[in-house]
C-alpha positions in Angstrom: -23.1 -42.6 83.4 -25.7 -45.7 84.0 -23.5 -47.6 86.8 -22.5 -44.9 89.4 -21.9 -47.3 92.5 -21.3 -45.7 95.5 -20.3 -48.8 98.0 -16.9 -49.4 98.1 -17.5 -53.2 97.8 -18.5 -52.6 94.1 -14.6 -51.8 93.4 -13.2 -55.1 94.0 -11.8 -57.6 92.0 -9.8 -60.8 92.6 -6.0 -60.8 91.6 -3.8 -63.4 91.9 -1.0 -62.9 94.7 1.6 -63.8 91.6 0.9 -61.1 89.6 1.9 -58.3 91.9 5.2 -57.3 90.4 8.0 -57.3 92.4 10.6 -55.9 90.5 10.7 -53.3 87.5 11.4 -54.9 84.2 14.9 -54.4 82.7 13.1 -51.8 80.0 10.8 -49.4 81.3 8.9 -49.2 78.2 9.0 -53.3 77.4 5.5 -53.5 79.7 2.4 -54.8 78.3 -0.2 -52.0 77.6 -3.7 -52.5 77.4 -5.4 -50.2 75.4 -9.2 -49.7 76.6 -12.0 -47.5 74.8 -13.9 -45.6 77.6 -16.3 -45.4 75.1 -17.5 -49.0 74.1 -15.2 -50.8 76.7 -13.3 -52.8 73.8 -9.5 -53.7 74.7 -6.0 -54.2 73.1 -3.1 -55.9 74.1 -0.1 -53.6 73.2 3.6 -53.2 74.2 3.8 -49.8 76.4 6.3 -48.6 73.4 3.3 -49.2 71.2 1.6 -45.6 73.4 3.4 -42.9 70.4 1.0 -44.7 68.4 -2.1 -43.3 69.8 -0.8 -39.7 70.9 -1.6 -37.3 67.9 0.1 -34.0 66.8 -1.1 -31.5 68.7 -2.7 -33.7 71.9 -0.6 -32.0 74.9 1.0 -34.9 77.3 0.7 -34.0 81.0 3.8 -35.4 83.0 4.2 -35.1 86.9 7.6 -34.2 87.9 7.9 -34.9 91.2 10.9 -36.8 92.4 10.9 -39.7 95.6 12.6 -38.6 98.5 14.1 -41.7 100.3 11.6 -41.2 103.0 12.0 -44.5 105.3 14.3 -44.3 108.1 15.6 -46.8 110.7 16.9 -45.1 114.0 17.5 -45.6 118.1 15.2 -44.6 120.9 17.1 -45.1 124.1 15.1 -47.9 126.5 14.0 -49.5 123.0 15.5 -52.8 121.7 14.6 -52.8 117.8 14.7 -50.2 116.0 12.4 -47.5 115.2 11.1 -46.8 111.8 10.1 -43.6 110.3 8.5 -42.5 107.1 8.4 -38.9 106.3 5.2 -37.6 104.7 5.2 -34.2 104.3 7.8 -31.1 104.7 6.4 -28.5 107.6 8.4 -25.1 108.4 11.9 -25.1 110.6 13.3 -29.0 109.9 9.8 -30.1 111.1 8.0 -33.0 109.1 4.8 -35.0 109.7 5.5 -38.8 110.0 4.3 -42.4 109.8 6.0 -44.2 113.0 6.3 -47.8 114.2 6.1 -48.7 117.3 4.0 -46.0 117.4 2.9 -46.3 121.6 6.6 -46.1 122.5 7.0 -42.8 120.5 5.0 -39.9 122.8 5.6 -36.6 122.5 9.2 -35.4 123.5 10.8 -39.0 122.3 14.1 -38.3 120.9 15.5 -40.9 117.9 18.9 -40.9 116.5 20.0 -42.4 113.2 23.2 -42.8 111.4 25.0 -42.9 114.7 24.0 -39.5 115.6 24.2 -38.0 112.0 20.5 -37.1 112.1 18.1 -36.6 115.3 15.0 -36.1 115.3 12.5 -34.9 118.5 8.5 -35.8 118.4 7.0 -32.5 119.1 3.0 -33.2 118.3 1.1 -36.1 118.0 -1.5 -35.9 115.7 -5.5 -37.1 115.4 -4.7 -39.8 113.0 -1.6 -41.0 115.1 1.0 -39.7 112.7 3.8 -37.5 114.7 5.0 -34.2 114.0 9.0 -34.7 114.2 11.9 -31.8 114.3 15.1 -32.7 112.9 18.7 -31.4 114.0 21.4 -32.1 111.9 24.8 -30.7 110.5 25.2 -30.1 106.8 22.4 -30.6 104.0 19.2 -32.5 105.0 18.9 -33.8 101.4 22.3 -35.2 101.6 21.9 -36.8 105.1 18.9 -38.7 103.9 20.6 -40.2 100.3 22.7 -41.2 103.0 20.5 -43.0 105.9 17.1 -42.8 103.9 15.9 -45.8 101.9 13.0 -45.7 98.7 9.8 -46.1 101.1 8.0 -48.6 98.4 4.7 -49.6 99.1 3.7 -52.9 101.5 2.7 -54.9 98.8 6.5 -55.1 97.6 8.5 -57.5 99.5 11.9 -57.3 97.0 14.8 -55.5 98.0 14.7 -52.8 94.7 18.5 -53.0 94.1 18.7 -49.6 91.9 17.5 -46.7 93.6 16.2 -44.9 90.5 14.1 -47.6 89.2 11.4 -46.2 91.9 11.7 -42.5 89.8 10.6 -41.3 86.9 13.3 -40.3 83.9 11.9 -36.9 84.2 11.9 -36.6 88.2 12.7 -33.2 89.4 11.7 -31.8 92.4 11.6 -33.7 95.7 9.0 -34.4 98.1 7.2 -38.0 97.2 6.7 -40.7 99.4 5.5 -42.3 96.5 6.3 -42.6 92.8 4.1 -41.6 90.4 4.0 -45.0 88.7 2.3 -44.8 85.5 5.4 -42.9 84.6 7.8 -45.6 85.2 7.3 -46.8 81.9 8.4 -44.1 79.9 12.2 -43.7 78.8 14.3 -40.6 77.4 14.2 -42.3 74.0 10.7 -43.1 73.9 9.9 -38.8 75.4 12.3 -37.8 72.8 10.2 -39.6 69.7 6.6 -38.4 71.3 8.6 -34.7 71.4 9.2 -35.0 67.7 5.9 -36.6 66.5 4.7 -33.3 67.4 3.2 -33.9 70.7 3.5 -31.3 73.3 4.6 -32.1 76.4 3.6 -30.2 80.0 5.6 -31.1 83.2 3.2 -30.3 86.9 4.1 -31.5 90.3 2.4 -33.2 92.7 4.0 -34.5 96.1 2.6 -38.2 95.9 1.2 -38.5 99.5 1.2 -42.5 101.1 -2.6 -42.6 101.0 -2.8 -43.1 97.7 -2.5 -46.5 98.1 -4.7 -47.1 100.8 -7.4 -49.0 100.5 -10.8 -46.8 101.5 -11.9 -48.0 104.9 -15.6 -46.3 104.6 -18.5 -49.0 103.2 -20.1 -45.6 101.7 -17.6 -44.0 99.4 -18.6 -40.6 100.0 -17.2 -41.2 103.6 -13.9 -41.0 102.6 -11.6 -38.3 103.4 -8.7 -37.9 101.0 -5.4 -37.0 102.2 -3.8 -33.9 101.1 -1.6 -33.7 98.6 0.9 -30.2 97.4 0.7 -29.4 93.8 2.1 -26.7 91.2 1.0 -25.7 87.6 3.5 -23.5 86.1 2.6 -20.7 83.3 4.5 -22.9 80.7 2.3 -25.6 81.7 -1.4 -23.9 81.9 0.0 -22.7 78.1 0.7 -25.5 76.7 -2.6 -27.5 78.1 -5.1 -24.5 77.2 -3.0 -24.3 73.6 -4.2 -28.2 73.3 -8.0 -27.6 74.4 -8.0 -24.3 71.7 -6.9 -26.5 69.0 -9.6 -29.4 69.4 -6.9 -31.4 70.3 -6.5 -34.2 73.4 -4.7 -33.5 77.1 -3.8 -36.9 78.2 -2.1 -37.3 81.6 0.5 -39.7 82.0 -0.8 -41.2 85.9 -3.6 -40.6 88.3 -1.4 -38.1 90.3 -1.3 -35.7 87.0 -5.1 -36.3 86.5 -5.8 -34.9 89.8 -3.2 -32.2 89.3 -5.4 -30.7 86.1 -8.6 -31.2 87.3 -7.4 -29.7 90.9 -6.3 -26.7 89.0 -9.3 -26.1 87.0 -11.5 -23.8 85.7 -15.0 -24.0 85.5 -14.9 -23.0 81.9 -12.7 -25.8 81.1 -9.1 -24.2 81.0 -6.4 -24.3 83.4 -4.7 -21.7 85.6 -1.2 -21.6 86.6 -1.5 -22.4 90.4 0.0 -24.4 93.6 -1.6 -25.5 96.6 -2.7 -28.4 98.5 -5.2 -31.2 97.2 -7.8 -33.4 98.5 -9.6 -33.8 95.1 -11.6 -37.2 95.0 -12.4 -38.2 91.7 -14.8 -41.4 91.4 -17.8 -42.3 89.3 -20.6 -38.9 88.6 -17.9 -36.9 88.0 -17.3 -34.3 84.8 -13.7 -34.3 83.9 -12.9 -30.6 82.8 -9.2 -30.9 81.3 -8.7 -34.4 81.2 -9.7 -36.4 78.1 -7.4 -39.9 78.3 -5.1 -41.7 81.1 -1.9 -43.9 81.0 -2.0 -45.8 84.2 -1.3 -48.5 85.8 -3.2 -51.5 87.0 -4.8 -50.4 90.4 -5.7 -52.0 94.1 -9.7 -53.4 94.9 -11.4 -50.4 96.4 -8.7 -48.0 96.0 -9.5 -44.2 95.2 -7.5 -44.6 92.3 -9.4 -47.4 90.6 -12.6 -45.5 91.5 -10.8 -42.6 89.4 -10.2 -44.8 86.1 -14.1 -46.0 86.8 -14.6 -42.6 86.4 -13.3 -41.8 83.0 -14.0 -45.6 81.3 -17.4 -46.6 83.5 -17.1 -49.2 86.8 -18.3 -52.4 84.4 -15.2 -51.2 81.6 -12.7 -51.3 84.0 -13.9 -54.2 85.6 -14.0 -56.1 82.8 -11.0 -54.8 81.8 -9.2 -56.0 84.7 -10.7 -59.5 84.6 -9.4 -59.7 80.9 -5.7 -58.6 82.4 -5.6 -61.2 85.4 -6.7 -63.6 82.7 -3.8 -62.4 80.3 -1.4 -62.8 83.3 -0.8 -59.0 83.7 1.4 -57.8 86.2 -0.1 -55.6 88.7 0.4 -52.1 91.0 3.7 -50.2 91.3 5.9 -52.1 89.2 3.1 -53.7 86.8 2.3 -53.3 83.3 0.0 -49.9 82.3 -3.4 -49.3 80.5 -4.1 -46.5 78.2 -7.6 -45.3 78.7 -8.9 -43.0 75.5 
């Protein structure tokens, strides 16, 4: 590919503050679509229920499972006026997680918080290099049930709307917990509109990846290559390997419905170009230069500037298609990020 850019710089674009969505539309699949050729850069404007259109018998959908965990919580450190605030990150062993905290210089090691009135306490036990905080949890009862409770959806900063239904922020196929994040591109797809891809004859693979919070950070490093990815747990069952190698024997497409899938497959890879049935943690960093082995089109949504994940679709379509691209969708008055409209890349 002729425009490999490795400054981060080269990955921005202006957007317009008002066309960050706030909310999720009243029907998932009602988003506009933009249908880009990674090929000759061409576009269309579609309706995201438009998508069965361009999925073939035989291509092999790749859907990621995983399920938000209502990872923000508000609790009481004695001495402290406000209120603490705690996002869980990632599961450890024995009730331990690692943790995004605020105010993180009142919150040293040993710092005991309580929340729900004592329903759930938590102890920091490690602080780590990157400030986050290792934090055991004593409760009574089931963890899970404690935190539907006290736990709200931990959506990302650029969202200021209170999100008034919980499951708006999951996936109609979420399963297994442990997000901070929702895979978004997702979002968009309904049981009605799964059920019709299903009976065009498209196969459909479920993986899981834990969506981590640094997926949405913007990379700090002027040098790409600088940047250390976070790490992320994933699984690729049997059924699934199956079903994708099935699609690559047959000459037939694997298109993965998000970024978070994307780098499930291509984590999971062989060099030959199959998949193995795995799980393990990630840090795969996907950006212009590299040969996807699995992957041959993307539904996704509408990224941040100089994100890892817009250096990702750059990637697959080129850095000047996606640009472009982009430019076209702030002038068509897209909505953008979490809760914005989606983009198939083929």
């Amino acid at each position: 590919m002729s425009d490999i850019k490795l400054s981060v710089k080269d990955y921005w674009f202006d957007l317009p503050k008002e066309q960050i969505a706030q909310d999720p539309l009243p029907d998932r699949s009602s988003s506009k679509l933009m249908v880009l050729s990674k090929d000759t850069g061409e576009v269309e404007h579609k309706v995201f229920k438009d998508i069965i259109d361009y999925l073939n018998p035989g291509d092999c959908l790749v859907l990621n499972n995983t399920k938000v965990i209502p990872a923000r919580l508000y609790g009481i450190k004695e001495g402290m006026e406000k209120p603490v605030e705690i996002l869980l990150l990632k599961r450890k062993e024995n009730d331990c997680w690692e943790c995004l905290v605020k105010p993180g210089k009142k919150l040293r090691t040993g710092a005991e918080v309580i929340f729900g009135e004592g329903l759930l306490k938590g102890v920091i036990t490690e602080v780590l290099d990157d400030g986050n905080r290792i934090i055991k949890f004593t409760y009574d009862g089931i963890f899970e049930e404690i935190l539907d409770k006290l736990g709200l959806m931990p959506l990302p900063p650029y969202i200021t709307h209170e999100l008034k239904d919980k499951n708006r922020y999951q996936t109609v196929y979420a399963k297994y917990e442990g997000s901070a994040a929702a895979p978004t591109a997702g979002l968009h797809m309904t049981e009605e509109l799964l059920q019709a891809i299903k009976e065009k004859g498209v196969d459909v693979a479920e993986v899981t990846l834990h969506v981590g919070l640094g997926t949405f950070r913007p990379v700090k490093e002027d040098n790409l290559l600088d940047h250390k990815m976070h790490s992320e747990h994933y699984e690729v069952t049997k059924e699934a390997a199956d079903k994708i190698n099935n699609a690559k024997k047959n000459g037939k497409r694997v298109i993965c419905v998000g970024t978070t899938s994307c780098r499930t497959v291509e984590s999971a890879a062989n060099p030959d170009g199959t998949i193995k049935a795995t799980r393990g943690d990630t840090e795969i960093f996907i950006y212009p230069g590299y040969k996807f082995k699995i992957l041959d089109a993307l539904i996704t949504n509408f990224h941040l500037p100089e994100s890892t994940l817009i250096m990702l679709v750059s990637a697959l379509a080129g850095r000047e298609n996606v640009l472009a691209a982009y430019e076209e969708a702030v002038k068509n008055k897209y909505r953008f990020f979490s809760f914005g409209d989606a983009m198939f890349i083929h």
